[in-house]
C-alpha positions as CSV (number, residue, x, y, z in Angstrom):
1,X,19.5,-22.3,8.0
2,X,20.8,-22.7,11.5
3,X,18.5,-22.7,14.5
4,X,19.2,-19.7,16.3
5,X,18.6,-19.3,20.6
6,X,14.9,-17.4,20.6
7,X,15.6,-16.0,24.4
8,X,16.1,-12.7,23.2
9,X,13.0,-12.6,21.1
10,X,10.8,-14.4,24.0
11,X,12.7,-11.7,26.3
12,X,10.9,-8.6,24.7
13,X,8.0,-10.4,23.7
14,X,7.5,-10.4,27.7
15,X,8.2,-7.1,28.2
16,X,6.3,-5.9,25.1
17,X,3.1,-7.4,26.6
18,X,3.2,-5.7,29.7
19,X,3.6,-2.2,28.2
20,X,2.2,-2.4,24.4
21,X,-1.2,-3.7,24.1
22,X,-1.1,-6.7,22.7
23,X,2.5,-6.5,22.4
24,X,2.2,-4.1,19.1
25,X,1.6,-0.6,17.8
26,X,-0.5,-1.5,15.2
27,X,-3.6,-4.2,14.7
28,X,-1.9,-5.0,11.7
29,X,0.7,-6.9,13.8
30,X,-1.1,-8.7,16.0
31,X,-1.8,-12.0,13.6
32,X,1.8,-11.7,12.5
33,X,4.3,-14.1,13.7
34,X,6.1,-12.8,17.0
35,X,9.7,-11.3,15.5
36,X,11.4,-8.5,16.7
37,X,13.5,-7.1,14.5
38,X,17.5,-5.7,15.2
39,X,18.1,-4.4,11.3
40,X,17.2,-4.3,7.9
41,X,19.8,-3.8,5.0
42,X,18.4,-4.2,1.4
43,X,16.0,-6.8,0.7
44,X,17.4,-8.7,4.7
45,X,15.8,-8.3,7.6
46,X,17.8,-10.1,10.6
47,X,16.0,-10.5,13.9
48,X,17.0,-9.9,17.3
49,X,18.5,-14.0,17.4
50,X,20.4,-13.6,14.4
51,X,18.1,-15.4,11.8
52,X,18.2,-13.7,8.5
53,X,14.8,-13.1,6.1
54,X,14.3,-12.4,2.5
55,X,12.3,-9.7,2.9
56,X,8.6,-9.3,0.8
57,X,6.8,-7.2,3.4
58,X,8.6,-4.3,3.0
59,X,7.3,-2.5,6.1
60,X,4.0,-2.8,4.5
61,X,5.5,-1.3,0.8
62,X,7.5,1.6,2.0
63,X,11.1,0.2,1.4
64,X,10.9,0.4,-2.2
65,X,14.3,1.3,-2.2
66,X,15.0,-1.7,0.1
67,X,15.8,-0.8,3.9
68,X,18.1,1.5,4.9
69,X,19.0,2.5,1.3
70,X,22.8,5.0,1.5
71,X,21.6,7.9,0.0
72,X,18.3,8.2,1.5
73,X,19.5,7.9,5.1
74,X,22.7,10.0,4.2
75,X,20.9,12.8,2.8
76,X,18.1,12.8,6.0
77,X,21.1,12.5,8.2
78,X,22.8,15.4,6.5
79,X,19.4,17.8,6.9
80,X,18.5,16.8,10.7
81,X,22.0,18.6,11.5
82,X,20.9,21.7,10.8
83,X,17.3,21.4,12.4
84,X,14.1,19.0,11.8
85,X,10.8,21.0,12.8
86,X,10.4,24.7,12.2
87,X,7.3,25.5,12.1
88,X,7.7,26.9,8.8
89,X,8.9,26.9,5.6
90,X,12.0,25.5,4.5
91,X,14.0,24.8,1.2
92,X,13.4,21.0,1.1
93,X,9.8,20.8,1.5
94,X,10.1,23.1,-2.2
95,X,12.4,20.9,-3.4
96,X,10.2,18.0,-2.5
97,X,7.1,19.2,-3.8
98,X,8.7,20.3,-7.3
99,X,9.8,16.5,-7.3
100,X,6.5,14.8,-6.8
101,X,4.7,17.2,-9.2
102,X,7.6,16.4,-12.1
103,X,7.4,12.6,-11.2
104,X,3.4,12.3,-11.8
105,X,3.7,14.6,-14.5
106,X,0.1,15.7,-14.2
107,X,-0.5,17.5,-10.9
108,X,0.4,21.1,-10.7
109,X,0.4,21.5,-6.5
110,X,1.1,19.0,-3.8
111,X,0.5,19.4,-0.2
112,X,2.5,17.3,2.3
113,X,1.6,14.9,5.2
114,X,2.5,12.2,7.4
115,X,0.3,9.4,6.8
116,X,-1.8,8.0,3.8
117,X,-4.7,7.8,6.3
118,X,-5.3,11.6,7.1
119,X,-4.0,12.4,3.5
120,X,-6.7,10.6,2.4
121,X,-9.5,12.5,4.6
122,X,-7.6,15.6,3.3
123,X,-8.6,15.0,-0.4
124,X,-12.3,14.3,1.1
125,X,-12.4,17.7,2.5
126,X,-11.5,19.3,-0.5
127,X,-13.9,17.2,-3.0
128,X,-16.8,18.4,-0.4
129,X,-16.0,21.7,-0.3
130,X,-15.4,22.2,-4.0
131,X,-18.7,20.2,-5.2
132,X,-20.8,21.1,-1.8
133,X,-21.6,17.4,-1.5
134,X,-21.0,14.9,0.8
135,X,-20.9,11.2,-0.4
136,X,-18.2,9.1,-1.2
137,X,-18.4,6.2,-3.8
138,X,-16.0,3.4,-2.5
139,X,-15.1,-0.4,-3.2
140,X,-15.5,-3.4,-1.3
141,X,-12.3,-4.6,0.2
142,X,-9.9,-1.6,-0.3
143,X,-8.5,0.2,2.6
144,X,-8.3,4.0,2.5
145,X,-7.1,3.9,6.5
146,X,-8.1,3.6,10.1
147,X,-10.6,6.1,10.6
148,X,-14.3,6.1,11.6
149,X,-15.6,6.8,8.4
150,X,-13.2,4.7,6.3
151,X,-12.4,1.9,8.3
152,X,-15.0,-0.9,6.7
153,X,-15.1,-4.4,7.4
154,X,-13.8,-6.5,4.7
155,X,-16.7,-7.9,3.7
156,X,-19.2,-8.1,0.2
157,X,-22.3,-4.9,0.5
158,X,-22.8,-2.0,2.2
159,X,-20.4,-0.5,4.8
160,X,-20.1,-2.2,7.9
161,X,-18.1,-0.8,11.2
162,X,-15.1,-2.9,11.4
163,X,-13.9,-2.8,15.2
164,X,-15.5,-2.2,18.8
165,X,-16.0,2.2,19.3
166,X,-16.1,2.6,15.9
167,X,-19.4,5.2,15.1
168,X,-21.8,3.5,12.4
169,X,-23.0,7.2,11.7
170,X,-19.9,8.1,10.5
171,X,-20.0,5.4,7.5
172,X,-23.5,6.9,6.4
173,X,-21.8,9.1,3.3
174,X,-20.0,5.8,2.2
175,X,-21.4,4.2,-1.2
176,X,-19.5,0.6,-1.2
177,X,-19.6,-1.0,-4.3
178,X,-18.2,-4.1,-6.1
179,X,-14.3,-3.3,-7.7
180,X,-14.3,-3.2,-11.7
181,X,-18.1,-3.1,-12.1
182,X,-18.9,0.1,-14.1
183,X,-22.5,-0.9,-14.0
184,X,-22.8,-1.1,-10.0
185,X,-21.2,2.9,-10.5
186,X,-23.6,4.1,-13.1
187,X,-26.5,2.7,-11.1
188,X,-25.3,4.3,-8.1
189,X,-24.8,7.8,-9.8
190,X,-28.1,7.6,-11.3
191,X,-29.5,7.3,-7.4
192,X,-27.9,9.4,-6.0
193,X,-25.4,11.3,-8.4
194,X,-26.4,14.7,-7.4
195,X,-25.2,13.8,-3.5
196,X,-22.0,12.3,-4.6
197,X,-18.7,14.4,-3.8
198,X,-16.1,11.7,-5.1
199,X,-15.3,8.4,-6.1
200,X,-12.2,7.1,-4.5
201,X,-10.0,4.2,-5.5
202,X,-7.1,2.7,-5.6
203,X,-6.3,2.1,-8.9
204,X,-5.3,-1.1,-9.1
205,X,-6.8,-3.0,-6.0
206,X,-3.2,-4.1,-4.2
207,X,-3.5,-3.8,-0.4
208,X,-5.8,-7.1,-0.9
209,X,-5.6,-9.1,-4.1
210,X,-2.7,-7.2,-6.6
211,X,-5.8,-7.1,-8.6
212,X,-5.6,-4.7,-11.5
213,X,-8.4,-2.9,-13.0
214,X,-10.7,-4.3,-16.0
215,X,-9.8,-2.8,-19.1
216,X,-11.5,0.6,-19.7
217,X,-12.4,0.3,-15.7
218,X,-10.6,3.5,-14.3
219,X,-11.6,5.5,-18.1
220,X,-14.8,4.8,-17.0
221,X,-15.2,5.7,-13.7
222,X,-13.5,9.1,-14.9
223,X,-16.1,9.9,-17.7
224,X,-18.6,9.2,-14.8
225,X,-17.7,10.9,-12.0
226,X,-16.8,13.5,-14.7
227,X,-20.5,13.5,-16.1
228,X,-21.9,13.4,-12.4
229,X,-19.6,16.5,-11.2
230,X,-17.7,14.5,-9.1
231,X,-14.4,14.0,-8.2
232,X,-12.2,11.0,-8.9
233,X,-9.5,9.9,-6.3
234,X,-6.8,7.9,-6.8
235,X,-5.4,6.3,-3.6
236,X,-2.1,5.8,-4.6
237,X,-0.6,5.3,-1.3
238,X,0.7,1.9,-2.0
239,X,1.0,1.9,-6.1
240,X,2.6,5.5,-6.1
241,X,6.1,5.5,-7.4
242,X,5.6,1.5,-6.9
243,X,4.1,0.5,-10.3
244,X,5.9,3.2,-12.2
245,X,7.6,6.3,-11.9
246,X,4.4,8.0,-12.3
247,X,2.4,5.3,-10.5
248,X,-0.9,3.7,-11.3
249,X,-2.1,6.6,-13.4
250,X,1.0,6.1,-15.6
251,X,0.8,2.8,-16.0
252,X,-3.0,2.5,-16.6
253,X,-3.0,6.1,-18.9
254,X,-5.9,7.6,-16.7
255,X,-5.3,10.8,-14.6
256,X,-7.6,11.2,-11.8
257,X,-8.6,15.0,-10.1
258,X,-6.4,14.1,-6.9
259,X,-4.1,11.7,-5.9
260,X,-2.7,10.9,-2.5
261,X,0.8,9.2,-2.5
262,X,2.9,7.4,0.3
263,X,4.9,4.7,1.0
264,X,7.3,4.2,-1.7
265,X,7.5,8.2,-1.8
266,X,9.9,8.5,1.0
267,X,12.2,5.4,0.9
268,X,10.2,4.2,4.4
269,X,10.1,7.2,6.2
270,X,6.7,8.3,7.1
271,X,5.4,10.8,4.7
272,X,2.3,11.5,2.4
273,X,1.5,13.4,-0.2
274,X,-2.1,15.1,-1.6
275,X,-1.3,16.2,-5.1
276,X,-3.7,17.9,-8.0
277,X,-4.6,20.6,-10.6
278,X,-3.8,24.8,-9.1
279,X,-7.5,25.1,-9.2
280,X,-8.7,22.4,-6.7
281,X,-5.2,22.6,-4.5
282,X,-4.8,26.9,-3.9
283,X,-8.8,26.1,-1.5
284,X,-5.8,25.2,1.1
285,X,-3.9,28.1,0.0
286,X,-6.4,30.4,0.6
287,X,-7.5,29.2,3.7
288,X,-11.4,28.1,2.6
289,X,-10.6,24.4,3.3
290,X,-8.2,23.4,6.2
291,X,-5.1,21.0,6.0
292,X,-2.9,21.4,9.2
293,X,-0.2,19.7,11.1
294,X,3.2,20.5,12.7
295,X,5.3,17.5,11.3
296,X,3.8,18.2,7.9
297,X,6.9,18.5,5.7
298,X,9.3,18.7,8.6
299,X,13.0,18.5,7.3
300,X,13.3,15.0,7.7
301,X,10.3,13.8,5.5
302,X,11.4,16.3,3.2
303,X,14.5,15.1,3.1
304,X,13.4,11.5,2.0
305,X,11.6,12.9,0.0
306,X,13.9,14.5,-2.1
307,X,16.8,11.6,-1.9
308,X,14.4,8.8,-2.7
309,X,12.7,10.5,-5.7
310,X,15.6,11.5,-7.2
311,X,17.0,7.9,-7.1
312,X,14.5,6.5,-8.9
313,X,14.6,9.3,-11.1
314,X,17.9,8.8,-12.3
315,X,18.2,5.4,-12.0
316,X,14.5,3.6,-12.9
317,X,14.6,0.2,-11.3
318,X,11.0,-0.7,-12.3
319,X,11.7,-3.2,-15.0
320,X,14.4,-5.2,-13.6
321,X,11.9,-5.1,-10.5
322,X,9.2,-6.2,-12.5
323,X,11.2,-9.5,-14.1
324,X,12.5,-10.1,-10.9
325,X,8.7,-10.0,-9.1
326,X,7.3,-12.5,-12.9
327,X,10.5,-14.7,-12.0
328,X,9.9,-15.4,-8.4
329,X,6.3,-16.3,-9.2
330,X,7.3,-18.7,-11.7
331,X,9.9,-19.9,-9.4
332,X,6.7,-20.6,-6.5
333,X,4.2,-21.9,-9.2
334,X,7.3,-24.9,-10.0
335,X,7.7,-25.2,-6.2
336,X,4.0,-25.8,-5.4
337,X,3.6,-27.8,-8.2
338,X,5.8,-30.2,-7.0
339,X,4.7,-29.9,-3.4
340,X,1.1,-30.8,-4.8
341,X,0.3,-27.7,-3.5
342,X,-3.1,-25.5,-5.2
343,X,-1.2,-22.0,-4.4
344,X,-2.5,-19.2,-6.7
345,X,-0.6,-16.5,-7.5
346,X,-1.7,-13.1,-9.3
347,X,-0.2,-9.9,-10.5
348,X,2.2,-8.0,-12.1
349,X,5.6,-9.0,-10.7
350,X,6.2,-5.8,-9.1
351,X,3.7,-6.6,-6.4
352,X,1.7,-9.9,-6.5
353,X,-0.5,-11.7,-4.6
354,X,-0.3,-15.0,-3.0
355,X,-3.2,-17.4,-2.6
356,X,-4.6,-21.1,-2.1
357,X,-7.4,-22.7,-4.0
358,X,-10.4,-23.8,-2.1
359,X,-10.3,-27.6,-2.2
360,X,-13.3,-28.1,-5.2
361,X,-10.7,-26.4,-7.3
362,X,-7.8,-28.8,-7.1
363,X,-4.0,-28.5,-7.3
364,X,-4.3,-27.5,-10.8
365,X,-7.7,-25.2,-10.8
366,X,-8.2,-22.5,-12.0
367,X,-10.5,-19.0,-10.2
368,X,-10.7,-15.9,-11.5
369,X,-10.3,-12.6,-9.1
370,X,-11.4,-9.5,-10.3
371,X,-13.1,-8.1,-6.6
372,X,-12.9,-9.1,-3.3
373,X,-15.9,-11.5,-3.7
374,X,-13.2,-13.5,-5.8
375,X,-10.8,-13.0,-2.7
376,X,-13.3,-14.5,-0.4
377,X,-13.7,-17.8,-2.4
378,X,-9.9,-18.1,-1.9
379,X,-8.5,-20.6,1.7
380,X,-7.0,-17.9,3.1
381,X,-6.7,-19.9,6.7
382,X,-4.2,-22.0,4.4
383,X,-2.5,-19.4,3.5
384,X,-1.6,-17.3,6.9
385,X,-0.5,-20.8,8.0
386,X,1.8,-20.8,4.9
387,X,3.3,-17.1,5.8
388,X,3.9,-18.4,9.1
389,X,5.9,-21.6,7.5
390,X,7.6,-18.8,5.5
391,X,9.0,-17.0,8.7
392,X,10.1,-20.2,10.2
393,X,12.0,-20.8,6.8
394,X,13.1,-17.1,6.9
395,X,11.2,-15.5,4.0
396,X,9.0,-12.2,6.1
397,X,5.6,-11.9,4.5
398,X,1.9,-10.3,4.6
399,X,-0.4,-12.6,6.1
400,X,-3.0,-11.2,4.0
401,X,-1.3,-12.9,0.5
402,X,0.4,-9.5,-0.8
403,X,4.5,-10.0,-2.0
404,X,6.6,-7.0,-2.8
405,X,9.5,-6.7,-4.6
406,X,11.9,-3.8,-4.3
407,X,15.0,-2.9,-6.1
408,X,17.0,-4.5,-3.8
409,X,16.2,-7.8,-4.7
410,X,18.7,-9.6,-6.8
411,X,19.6,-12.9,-8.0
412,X,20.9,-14.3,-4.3
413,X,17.5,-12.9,-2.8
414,X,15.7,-14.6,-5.7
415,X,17.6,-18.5,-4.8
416,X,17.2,-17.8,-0.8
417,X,13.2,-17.1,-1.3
418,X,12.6,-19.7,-3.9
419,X,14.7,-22.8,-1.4
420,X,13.4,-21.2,1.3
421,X,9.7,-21.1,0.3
422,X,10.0,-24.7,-1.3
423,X,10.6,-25.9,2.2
424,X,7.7,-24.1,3.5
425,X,5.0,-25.4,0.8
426,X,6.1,-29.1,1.4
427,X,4.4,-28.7,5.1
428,X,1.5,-26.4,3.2
């Protein structure tokens, strides 16, 4: 790979500072390396001096489809010509809706939104107004968005307050237990069972870790939130449409009370969807529990929607994603191994997680992640030094450890991240 001129990155990197704070619009960003981005095609990213990436990030997990995928950008194209925001109903947001709810094959209604973060505190609302309780069983090290009383640090116990102006009240209905420990949930419900409106999860824990649940983990937790007369919450925001066409409940045979979907949804426009049985969902219809917001299904959402459920309707890409995703881990274990490198990886190929051993375990060492306690015996200093060698090599991924794979990524992808990560891990 040829070094490119960086004056056009350092350019706007200047200017960003002095009118973004911190030169982003997300937190997120800020420990990420400092790449501006011209365009995305696919499973390519090229930045604004010409250096091509192989792509793993995703935009977080939203470009299933990879980026700028024909039919999804033809067919929102297409709709904004006739209008984007009405203000009320159109045909789309129907046809969108009908989509989703044949897709999960479970839900009966679907309501709409722009974000998995306010989706999320949408599904809370309804689980307290149809129990009349207020608590919330949660799990250490899963993110359910950026608001005061979800935001937690990242950190083993109870829930902590995670940034400066945050309000510690507002985490006092949050129960934070360990991931795939049934025991830590009975014992819980037993306390305070009668206070509990909902346990919410993601189903398999892949915002941190790609660590899937314990056999009989999510059955569990449904015949006890079940037996407590609670509700259980899927967060499907990243697995939805991800780990199969009917995400995480699919592929794990558990169907939750609600489920909030995002990301892969809408091909990487921003979208979210709250989805459930007629009896829970029509508390919005008639008006005894509010969900509000003028973008909700505007025509463009709607739009993506429809074009990118469709494609994966009619053409499933999830097990040539999936050999892809188990062959470019095998491909990285053979690279580190050589490099003398101890990097762990963990996962089910469609999504997977990245990872160093701590020195005691040696190149060859074996640790077993089930929770985020696992995660914090990992050397994850290592291994945001690593994602940085990655960039510099041209392969864009998460800090944090998490690789995606889209259905864009082929056999050409596959050489460029495998030569282009081997060069990475010999400086590892």
């Amino acid at each position: 790979m040829t070094t490119h001129d960086s004056r056009a990155a350092a350019d706007l990197r200047a200017r960003a500072l002095q009118v973004l704070p911190g030169g982003v619009n997300s937190n997120v960003r800020l420990d990420a390396p400092p790449v501006f981005f011209a365009r995305g095609e696919g499973a390519w990213l090229w930045d604004v001096d010409g250096r091509d990436y192989v792509d793993h990030l995703l935009g977080q997990g939203p470009a299933f489809l990879g980026h700028a995928h024909p039919e999804v950008v033809a067919r929102v194209s297409e709709a904004c010509t006739t209008g984007m925001v009405f203000g009320a109903q159109h045909a789309l947001e129907v046809e969108a809706a009908e989509l989703v709810r044949e897709l999960v094959g479970w839900a009966e209604m679907v309501r709409l939104g722009m974000t998995g973060t306010e989706t999320v505190q949408a599904a809370f609302r309804l689980a307290r107004a149809v129990t009349g309780r207020q608590k919330i069983i949660r799990f250490e090290g899963q993110y359910h968005g950026w608001l005061d009383n979800v935001l937690i640090r990242f950190e083993p116990g109870p829930a902590q307050v995670a940034t400066a102006g945050q309000q510690a009240s507002a985490l006092a209905d949050a129960i934070v237990l360990p991931w795939n420990d049934l025991e830590a949930v009975r014992a819980a419900l037993e306390r305070h069972g009668d206070e509990v409106a909902a346990i919410v999860t993601e189903p398999m824990m892949l915002n941190q870790g790609a660590i899937e649940p314990a056999p009989g983990f999510l059955a569990g937790l449904k015949e006890l939130a079940a037996d407590a007369g609670a509700l259980l919450i899927f967060d499907e925001v990243i697995t939805g449409f991800r780990l199969a066409l009917g995400g995480a409940a699919e592929r794990y045979g558990v169907t939750p009370d609600l489920a909030v979907y995002g990301k892969a949804l809408a091909g990487g426009f921003p979208v979210a969807a709250l989805a459930g049985p007629a009896e829970l969902m029509e508390r919005f219809g008639t008006a005894e529990v509010n969900h509000s917001g003028t973008f909700n299904a505007c025509v463009m959402a709607a739009a993506a929607v429809v074009a990118s459920l469709e494609t994966l309707r009619d053409d499933p890409p999830y097990e040539r994603v999936r050999a892809h995703g188990l062959a470019l881990m095998d491909g990285l274990r053979s690279a580190a191994e050589e490099a003398g490198v101890p990097l762990r990886l963990q996962g089910p190929g469609i999504a997977f997680h990245a990872s160093f051993l701590p020195e005691e375990n040696g190149a060859s060492g074996e640790l077993e992640v089930r929770d985020l306690r696992g995660l914090k015996r990992l050397d994850t200093a290592r291994y945001q030094r690593f994602a940085r060698a990655l960039a510099d090599a041209g392969v864009w991924v998460a800090g944090r450890g998490v690789w995606y794979v889209s259905a864009a990524h082929g056999e050409r992808e596959l050489d460029a991240a495998l030569s282009r990560a081997a060069t990475a891990l010999r400086g590892a």
